[in-house]
C-alpha positions in Angstrom: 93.1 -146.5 206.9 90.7 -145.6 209.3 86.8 -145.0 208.5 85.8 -141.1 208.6 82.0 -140.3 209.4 80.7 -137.8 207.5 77.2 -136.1 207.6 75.2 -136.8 204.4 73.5 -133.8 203.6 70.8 -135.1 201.2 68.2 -135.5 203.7 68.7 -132.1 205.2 68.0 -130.6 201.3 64.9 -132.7 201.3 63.4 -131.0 204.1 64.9 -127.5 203.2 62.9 -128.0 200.1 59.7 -129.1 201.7 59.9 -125.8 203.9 61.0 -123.8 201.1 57.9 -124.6 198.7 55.6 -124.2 201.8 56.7 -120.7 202.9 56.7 -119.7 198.4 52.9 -121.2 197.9 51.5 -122.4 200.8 51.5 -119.1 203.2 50.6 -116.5 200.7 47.5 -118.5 199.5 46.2 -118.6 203.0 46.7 -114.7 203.2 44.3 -114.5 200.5 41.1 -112.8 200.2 38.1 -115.3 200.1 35.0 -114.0 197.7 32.0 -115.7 199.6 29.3 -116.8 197.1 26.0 -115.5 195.7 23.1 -116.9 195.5 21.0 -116.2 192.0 17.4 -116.5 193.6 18.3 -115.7 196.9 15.1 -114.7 199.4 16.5 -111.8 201.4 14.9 -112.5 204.1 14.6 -115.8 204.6 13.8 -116.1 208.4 10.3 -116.9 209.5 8.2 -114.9 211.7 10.1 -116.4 215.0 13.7 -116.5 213.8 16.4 -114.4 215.5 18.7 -112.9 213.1 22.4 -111.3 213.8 23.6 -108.9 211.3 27.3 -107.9 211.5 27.9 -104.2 209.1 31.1 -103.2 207.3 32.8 -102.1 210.7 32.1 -104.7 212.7 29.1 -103.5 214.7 26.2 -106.1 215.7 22.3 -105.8 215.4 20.3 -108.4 216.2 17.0 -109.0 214.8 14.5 -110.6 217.1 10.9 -111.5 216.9 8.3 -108.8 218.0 4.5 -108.4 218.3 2.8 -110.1 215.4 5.1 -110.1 212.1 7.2 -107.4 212.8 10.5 -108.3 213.7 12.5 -105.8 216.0 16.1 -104.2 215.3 18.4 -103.5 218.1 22.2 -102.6 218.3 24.2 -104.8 220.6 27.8 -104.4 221.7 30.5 -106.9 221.2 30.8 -107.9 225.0 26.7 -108.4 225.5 26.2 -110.4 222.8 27.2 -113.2 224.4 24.4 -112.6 227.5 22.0 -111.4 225.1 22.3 -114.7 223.0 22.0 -116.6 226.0 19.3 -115.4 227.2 17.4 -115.3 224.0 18.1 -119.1 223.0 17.6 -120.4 227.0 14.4 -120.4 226.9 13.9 -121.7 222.9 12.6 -125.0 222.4 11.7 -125.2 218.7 15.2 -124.7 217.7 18.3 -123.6 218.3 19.0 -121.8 214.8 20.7 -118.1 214.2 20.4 -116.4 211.3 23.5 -114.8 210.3 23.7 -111.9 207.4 27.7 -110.2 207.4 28.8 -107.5 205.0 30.5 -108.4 202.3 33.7 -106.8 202.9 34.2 -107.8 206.8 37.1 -109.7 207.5 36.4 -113.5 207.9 37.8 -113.5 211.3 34.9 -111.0 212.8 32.6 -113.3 211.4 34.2 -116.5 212.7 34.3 -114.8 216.0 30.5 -113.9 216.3 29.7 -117.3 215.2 32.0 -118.4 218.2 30.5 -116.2 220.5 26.6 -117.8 219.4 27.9 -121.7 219.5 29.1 -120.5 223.4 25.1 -119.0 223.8 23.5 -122.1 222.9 22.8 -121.4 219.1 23.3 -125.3 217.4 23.0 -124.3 213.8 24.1 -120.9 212.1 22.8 -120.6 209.4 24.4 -117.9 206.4 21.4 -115.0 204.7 23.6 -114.6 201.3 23.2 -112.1 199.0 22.0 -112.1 195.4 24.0 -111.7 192.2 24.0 -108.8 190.7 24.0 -108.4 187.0 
């Protein structure tokens, strides 16, 4: 009698498995909404007199928060495709530090904020540092 080759199928099942139990529990989970934390003694404005601070609002819009004359600290609206340049030329001339302040709305998608901080690591900005809200009772 001759031998017959035959395809074992176990090890395709494995790996139809493996896929199957990543597309059930794996993909949905990253799809999920991420609650950032509170803080329960949080200062609300924890930047110094000198600090440069980005805020990003519900819809996405940027306003960056740079020091003025004496204390005050001045509030301007910058577009997406400046903030780059504006950045730039704010953290060129720094020699302290290299340190953004970054305060996002609650409800703006991660990816807004992962592209502003993007946009400051490009400028110069080193360390990004998060302004988090406190709890509320």
């Amino acid at each position: 009698m001759l031998p017959r080759a035959e395809i074992s199928v176990t090890p395709m099942m494995d790996v139809m498995l493996v896929l199957l139990m990543i597309f059930m529990f794996i993909v949905p989970a990253i799809d999920a909404a991420v609650r950032l934390p509170t803080a329960a003694y949080a200062d609300p404005d924890p930047a110094e007199g000198d600090e440069i601070v980005l805020r990003i609002d519900a819809i996405g819009r940027y306003s960056l928060e740079t020091p003025g004359a004496g204390t005050s600290a001045t509030a301007r609206g910058v577009m997406q495709d400046e903030l780059g340049r504006v950045l730039g030329s704010l953290y060129s001339s720094r020699t302290k530090d290299r340190v953004l302040y970054l305060k996002a709305d609650t409800e703006l998608p991660f990816g807004a904020v992962q592209h502003a901080i993007e946009i400051a690591r490009a400028s110069g900005v080193r360390v990004v540092a998060t302004i988090v809200e406190r709890k509320r009772p």
